[in-house]
C-alpha positions as CSV (number, residue, x, y, z in Angstrom):
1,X,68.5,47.5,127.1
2,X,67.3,50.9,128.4
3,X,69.4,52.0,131.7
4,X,67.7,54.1,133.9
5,X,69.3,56.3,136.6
6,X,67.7,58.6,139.5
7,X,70.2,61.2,139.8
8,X,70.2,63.9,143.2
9,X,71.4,66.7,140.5
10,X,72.5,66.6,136.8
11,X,74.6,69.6,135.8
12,X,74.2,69.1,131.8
13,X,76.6,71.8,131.4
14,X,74.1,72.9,128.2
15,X,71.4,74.0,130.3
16,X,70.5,74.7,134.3
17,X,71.5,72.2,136.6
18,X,68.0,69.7,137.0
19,X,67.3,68.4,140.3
20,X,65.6,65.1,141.0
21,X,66.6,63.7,137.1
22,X,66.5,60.6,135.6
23,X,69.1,60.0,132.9
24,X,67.8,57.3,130.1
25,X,70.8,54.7,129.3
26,X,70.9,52.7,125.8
27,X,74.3,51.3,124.1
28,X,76.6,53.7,126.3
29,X,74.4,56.9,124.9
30,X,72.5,59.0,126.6
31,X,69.1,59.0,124.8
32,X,66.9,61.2,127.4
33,X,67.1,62.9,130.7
34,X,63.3,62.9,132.5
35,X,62.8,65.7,135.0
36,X,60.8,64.2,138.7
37,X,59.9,60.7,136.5
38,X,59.9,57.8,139.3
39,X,60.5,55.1,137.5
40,X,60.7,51.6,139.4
41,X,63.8,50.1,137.8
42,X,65.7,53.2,138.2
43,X,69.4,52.6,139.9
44,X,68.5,54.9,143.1
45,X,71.2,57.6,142.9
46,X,69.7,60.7,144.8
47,X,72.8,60.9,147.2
48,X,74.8,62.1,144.0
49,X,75.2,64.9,141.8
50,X,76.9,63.9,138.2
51,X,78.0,66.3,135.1
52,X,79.9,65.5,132.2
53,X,83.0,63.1,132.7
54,X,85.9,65.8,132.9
55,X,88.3,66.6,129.8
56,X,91.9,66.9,130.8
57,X,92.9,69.2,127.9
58,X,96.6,68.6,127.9
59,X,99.0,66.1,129.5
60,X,101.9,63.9,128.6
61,X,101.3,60.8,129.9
62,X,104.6,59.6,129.6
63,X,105.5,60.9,132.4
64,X,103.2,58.9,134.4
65,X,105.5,56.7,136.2
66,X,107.7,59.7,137.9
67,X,106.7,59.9,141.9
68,X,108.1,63.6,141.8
69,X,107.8,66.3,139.4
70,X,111.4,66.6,137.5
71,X,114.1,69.5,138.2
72,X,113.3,71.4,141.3
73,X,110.5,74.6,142.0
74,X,111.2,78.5,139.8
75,X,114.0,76.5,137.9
76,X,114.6,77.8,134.3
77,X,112.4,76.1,131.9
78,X,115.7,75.5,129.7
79,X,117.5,73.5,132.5
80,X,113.8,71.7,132.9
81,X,113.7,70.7,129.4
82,X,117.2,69.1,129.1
83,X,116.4,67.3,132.7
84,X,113.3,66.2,130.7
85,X,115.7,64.9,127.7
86,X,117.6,63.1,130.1
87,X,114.9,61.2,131.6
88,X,113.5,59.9,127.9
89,X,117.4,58.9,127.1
90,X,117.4,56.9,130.7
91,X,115.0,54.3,129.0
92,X,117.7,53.0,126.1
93,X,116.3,50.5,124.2
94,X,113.1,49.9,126.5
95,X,112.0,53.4,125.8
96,X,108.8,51.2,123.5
97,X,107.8,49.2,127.2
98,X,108.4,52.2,129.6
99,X,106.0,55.1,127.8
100,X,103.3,52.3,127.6
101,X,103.6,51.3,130.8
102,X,103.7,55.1,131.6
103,X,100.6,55.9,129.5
104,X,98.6,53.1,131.1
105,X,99.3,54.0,134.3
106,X,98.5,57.9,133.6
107,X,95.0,57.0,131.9
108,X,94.0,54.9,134.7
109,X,95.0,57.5,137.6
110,X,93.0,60.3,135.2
111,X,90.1,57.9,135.8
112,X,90.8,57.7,138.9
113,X,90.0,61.3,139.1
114,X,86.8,61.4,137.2
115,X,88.7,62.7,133.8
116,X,87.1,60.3,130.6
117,X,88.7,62.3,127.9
118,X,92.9,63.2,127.3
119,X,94.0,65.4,124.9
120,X,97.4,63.3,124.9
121,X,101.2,64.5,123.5
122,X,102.1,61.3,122.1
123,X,105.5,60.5,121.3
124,X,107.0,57.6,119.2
125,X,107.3,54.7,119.4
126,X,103.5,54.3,120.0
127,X,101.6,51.2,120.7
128,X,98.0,50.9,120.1
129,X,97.9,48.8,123.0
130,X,98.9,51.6,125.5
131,X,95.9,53.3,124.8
132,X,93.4,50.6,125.6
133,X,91.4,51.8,128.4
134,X,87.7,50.9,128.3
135,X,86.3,54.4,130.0
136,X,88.8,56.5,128.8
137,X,88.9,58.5,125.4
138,X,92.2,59.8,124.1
139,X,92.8,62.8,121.7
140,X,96.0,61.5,120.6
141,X,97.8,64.4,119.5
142,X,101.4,63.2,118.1
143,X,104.0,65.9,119.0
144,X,106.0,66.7,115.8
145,X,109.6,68.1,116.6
146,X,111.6,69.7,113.0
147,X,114.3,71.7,113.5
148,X,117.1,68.8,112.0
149,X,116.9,69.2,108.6
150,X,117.8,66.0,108.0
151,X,115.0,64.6,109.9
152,X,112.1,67.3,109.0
153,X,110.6,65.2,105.8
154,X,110.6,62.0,108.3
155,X,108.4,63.9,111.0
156,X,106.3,65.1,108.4
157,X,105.8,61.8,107.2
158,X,105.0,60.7,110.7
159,X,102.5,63.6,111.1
160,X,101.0,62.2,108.0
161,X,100.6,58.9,109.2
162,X,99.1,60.0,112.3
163,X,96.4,61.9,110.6
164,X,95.1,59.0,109.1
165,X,96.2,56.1,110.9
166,X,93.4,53.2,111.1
167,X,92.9,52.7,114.8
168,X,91.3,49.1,115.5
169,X,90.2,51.0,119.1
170,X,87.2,53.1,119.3
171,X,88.5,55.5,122.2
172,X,91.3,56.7,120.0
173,X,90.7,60.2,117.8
174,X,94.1,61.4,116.3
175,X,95.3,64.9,116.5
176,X,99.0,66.7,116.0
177,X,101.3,68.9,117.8
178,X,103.8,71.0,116.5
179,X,106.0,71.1,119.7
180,X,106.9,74.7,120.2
181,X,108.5,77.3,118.9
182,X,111.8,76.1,120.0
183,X,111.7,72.9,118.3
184,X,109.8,73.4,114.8
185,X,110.5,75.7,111.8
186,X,107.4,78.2,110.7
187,X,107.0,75.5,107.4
188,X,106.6,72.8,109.9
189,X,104.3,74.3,111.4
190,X,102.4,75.2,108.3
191,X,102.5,72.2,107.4
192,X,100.8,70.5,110.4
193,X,98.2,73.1,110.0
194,X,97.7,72.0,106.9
195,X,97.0,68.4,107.8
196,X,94.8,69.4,111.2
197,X,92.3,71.5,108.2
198,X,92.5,68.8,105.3
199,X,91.2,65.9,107.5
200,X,89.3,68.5,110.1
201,X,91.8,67.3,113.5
202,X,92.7,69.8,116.3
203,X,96.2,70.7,116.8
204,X,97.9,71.8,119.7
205,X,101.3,73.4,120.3
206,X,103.0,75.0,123.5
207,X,102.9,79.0,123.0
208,X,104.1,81.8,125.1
209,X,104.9,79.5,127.5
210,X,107.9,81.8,128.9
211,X,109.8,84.4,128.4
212,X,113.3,82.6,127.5
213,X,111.0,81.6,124.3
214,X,110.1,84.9,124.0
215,X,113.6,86.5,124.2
216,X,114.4,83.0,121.5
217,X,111.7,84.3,118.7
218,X,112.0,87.6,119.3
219,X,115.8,88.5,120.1
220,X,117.4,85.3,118.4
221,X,119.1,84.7,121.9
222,X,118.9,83.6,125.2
223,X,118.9,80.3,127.2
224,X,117.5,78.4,124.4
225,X,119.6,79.4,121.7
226,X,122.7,78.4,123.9
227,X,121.3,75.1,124.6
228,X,120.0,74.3,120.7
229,X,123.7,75.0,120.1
230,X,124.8,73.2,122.4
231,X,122.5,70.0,120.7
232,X,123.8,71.3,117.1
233,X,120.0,72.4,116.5
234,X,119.9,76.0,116.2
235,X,120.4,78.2,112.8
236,X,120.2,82.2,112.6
237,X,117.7,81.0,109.4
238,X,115.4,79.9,112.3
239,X,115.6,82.4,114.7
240,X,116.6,85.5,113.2
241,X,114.6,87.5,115.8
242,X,112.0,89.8,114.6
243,X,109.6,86.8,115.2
244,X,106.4,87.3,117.2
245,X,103.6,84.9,118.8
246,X,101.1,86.1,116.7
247,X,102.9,85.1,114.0
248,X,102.3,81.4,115.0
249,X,98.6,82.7,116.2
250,X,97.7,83.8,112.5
251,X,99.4,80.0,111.5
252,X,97.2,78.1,113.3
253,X,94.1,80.5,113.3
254,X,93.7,78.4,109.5
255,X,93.7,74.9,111.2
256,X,90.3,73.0,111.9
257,X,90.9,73.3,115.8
258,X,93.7,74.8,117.5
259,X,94.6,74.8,121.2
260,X,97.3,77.2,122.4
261,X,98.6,75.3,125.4
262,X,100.1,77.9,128.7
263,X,99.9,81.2,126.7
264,X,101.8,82.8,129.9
265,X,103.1,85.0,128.7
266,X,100.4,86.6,126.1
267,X,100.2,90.3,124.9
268,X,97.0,92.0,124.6
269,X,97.6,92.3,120.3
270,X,97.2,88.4,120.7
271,X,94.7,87.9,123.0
272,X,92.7,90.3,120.8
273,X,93.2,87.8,118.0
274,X,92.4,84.7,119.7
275,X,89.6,86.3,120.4
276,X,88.6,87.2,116.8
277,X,89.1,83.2,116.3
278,X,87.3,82.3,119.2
279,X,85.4,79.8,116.4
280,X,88.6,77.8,116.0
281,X,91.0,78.5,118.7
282,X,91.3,78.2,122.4
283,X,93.6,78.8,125.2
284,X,94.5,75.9,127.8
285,X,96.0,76.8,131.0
286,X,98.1,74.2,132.9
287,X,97.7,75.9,137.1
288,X,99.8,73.8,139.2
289,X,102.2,73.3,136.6
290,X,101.9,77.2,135.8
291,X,103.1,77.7,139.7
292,X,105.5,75.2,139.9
293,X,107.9,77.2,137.5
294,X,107.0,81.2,139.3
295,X,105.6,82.0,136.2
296,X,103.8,85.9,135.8
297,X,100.2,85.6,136.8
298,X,98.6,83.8,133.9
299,X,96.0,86.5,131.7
300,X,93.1,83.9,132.3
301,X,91.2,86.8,133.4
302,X,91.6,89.0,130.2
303,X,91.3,85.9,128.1
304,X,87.5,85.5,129.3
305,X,86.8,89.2,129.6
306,X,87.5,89.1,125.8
307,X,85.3,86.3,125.1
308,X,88.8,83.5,124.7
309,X,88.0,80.3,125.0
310,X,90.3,79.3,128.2
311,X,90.4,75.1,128.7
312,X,92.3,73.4,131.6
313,X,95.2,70.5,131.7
314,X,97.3,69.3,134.2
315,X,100.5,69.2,131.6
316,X,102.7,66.0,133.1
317,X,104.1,64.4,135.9
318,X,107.3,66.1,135.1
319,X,106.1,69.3,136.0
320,X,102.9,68.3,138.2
321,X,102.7,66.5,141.9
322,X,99.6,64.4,140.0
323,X,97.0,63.7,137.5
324,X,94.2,65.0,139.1
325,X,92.7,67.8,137.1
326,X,89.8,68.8,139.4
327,X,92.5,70.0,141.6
328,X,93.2,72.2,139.0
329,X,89.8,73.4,138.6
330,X,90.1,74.2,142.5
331,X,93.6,75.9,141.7
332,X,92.2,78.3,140.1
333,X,89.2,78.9,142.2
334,X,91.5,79.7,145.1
335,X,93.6,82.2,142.5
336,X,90.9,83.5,140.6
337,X,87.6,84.3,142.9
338,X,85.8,86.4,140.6
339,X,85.8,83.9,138.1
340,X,82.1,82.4,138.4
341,X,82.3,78.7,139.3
342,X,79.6,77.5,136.8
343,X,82.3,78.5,134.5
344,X,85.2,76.6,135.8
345,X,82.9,73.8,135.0
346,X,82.8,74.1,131.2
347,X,86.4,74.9,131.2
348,X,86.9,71.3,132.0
349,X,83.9,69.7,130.0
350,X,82.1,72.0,127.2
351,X,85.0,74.0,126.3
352,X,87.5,71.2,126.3
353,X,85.7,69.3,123.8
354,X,85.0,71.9,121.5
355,X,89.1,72.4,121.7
356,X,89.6,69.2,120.9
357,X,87.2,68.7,118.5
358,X,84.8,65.9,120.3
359,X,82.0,67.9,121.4
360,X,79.6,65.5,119.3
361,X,80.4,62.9,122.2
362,X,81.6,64.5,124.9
363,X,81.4,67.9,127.3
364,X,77.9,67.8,127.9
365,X,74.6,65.7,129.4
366,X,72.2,65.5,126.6
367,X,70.9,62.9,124.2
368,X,73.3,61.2,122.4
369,X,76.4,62.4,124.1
370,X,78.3,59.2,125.7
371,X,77.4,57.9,129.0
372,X,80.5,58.8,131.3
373,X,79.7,61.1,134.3
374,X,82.1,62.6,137.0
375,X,80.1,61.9,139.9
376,X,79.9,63.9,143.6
377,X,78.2,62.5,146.8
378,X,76.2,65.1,148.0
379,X,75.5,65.5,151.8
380,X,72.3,66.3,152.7
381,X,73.4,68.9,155.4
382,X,75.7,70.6,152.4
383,X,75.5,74.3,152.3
384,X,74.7,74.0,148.1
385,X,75.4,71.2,145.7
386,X,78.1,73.2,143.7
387,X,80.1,74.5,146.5
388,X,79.8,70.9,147.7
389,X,81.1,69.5,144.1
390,X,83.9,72.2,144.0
391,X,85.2,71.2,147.4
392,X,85.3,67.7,146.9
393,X,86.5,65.0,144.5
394,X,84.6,63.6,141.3
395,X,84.8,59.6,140.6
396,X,84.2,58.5,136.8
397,X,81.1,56.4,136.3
398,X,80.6,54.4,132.9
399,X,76.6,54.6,133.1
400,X,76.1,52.5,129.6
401,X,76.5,48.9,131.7
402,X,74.3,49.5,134.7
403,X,75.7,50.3,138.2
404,X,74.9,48.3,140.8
405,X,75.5,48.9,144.7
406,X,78.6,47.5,144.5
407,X,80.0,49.7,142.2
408,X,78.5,52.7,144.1
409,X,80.4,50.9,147.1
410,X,83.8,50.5,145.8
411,X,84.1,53.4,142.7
C-alpha cells in the first residue's frame, strides 16, 4: 500500500525546502515527493513542516538512567572519568540488566526528541535485545579499550566480532571505537582501522578532547598519567611524549569512515588535514557537553571555513542535562550566529549519515531514503517556517504505517 502525505513544508535537506508537498509512502521508503498534487487520500498534514528524522552522532546510552550529569560543572576531565568508572563498578554483577535498561530508556527519550538514528558507544556485555526499538536505527559502534597487555588480543577479538556479528534486528549497523588516546596503544588503533576499511564500517574515537590529553601524548605527563598509574595502566612505551593528534588523524584518515568525536582542542596543521580527508573523515562536536566542562571555544568555525565536515551529538547523560539533540542544534545557534541555519540542519541529518556511513537510508527526503521525519507544527501567524523549526521542538514520525489523527493528537 501507497501512503500518501500532504505536507505544509518538506526540507529534503538535498534540495530547497518544497512547500505544499506530498510525500509518496510504500514499505517504510519514500518512493516520490509531488510538488502542489491534491490527492484525496492524502493524510492532511499542511499544519506541519517535516525534514529528515535527526542523527544524533554520538552518545553513550548507558548513561541513560542518571537524572544528573556526573561530577560537578569545569571539573577536570580526569576526576570525571574515574567518577564515570565508579558509576559502571556500582552495578556488580547486574551491570548486563542496568546498561539495557539504560540503553532502552536513552533510545526511547532520543525518539522522544525526533532523533531516528544513534551513533551509539557500546560497551560489553551487549544484548541484542537492548537495541530493539522499532523507529530507531543504531550505529552501534563498540568502544575498544587496550592498554592491558594482557587483555589487548581479547579486545581485538571483540572488535572482530563486532565487525561481523549477524544481527537478527534490522535497525542495528555495527561500527568500532577505539576509545581515546588515553586508553588504546597506536597498534590498537591500527588495528581497528584496519577492520572499519576491510568490511567498509565507520569508526569513531574521542580526539583532542582536552588539554590534560594533550599534555598525556605530547609531554608523557599530567593528570592522566598519574591516574593510569594509579590503575597500573600506564607504560613510558605508550606515552613517551613526542606524540601528536595528527598522528592518530593520519591513522584513521585510511579507515572507511572516521568520526573525530570533540576535537576541542584542534590545531590548525590538523584541521588542515581533516580537511584534505573531508571524503572520509568528519568532526562531531558535543555543545552542552562541550560547556559543561569550560572547555576553549570549540574551532567549529574554522572547521567549516575550511570545508571540515562538523556533525553534532549530545555525548551522554554523564556529562549532559538530556538527550535532546535539537537543543544542541539551538546551542550552537545561540553561540555561533554567523553560522547559516540551513546548515545546522545537515549537521544533524546529511552530514551525520555520511559520518556514519548510512547516508543510503538516512539524512535526507528523497526516494528511497526511509520514511522517518522530525516533524514541526507550523503556526500560521509564524514569522518564517525555519526560524519557527529552529525555535521549537521536532517529534519523530514513522510515515511507512500511515498516521492517523490520533497519532497527530498524541505524538
Amino acid at each position: 500500500m501507497i501512503w500518501k502525505y500532504r505536507v505544509g513544508w518538506v526540507f529534503t535537506i538535498c534540495g530547497l525546502p518544497i512547500q505544499d508537498a506530498t510525500l509518496m509512502v510504500e514499505d517504510g521508503e519514500i518512493v516520490a515527493i509531488e510538488e502542489s498534487a491534491i490527492w484525496p487520500d492524502a493524510i492532511d498534514l499542511r499544519e506541519w513542516s517535516v525534514m529528515p528524522a535527526l542523527i544524533n552522532a554520538h552518545t553513550h546510552l548507558e548513561f541513560s538512567k542518571l537524572k544528573y550529569p556526573l561530577g560537578t560543572q569545569g571539573m577536570s576531565f580526569p576526576q570525571w572519568i574515574t567518577e564515570v568508572i565508579r558509576y559502571r563498578q556500582g552495578f556488580g554483577d547486574n551491570i548486563g540488566v542496568e546498561k539495557a535498561q539504560a540503553v532502552q530508556k536513552g533510545l526511547r527519550e532520543s525518539a522522544k526528541y525526533g532523533v531516528g538514528v544513534v551513533g551509539e558507544i557500546a560497551t560489553l556485555p551487549l544484548t541484542e535485545a537492548s537495541y530493539d526499538h522499532s523507529s530507531v536505527h543504531i550505529v552501534s559502534l563498540l568502544e575498544v579499550l587496550g592498554l592491558d597487555p594482557e587483555r589487548v588480543a581479547e579486545r581485538l577479538a571483540q572488535a572482530e566480532e563486532h565487525a561481523i556479528y549477524p544481527w537478527s534486528l534490522s535497525n542495528i549497523s555495527p561500527g568500532l571505537s577505539p576509545h581515546a588516546p588515553y586508553t588504546v596503544r597506536m597498534d590498537v588503533v591500527q588495528h581497528c582501522v584496519a577492520l572499519s576499511a576491510a568490511q567498509q564500517l565507520p569508526i569513531a574515537m574521542h580526539l583532542a578532547e582536552t588539554m590534560e590529553e594533550l599534555e598525556l601524548i605530547e609531554e608523557g605527563s599530567g593528570p592522566f598519567r598519574t591516574m593510569l598509574e594509579n590503575m597500573g595502566l600506564f607504560s613510558p612505551a605508550d606515552f613517551p611524549g613526542g606524540k601528536r593528534v595528527l598522528g592518530y588523524l593520519k591513522q584513521l584518515s585510511q579507515a572507511y569512515r572516521a568520526l573525530v568525536v570533540h576535537g576541542n582542542y584542534l590545531h590548525e596543521t590538523e584541521i588542515a588535514f581533516l580537511a584534505k580527508h573531508a571524503e572520509t573523515m568528519s568532526v562531531c562536536y558535543c555543545p552542552r557537553t562541550h560547556a559543561y566542562f569550560h572547555h576553549d571555544q570549540h574551532p567549529i568555525e574554522e572547521l567549516l571555513a575550511q570545508g571540515v565536515s562538523v556533525v553534532l551529538g549530545t555525548d551522554s547523560r554523564a556529562s549532559n542535562p538530556d538527550l535532546n539533540l535539537w537543543k544542541e542544534v539551538q546551542h550552537v545557534q545561540k553561540e555561533f550566529p554567523d553560522i547559516p541555519d540551513e546548515q545546522l540542519l545537515g549537521m544533524v541529518t546529511k552530514d551525520a549519515a555520511f559520518a556514519l556511513g548510512v547516508e543510503d537510508s538516512f539524512g535526507t527526503i528523497e526516494p528511497g531514503r526511509r520514511a522517518l521525519v522530525a516533524a514541526f507544527p507550523i503556526p500560521g501567524d509564524g514569522p518564517d517556517v525555519l526560524t519557527e523549526m529552529l525555535a521549537g521542538q521536532p517529534r519523530l514520525w514513522n510515515l511507512g504505517n500511515g498516521l492517523s489523527e490520533v497519532d497527530l493528537a498524541t505524538t
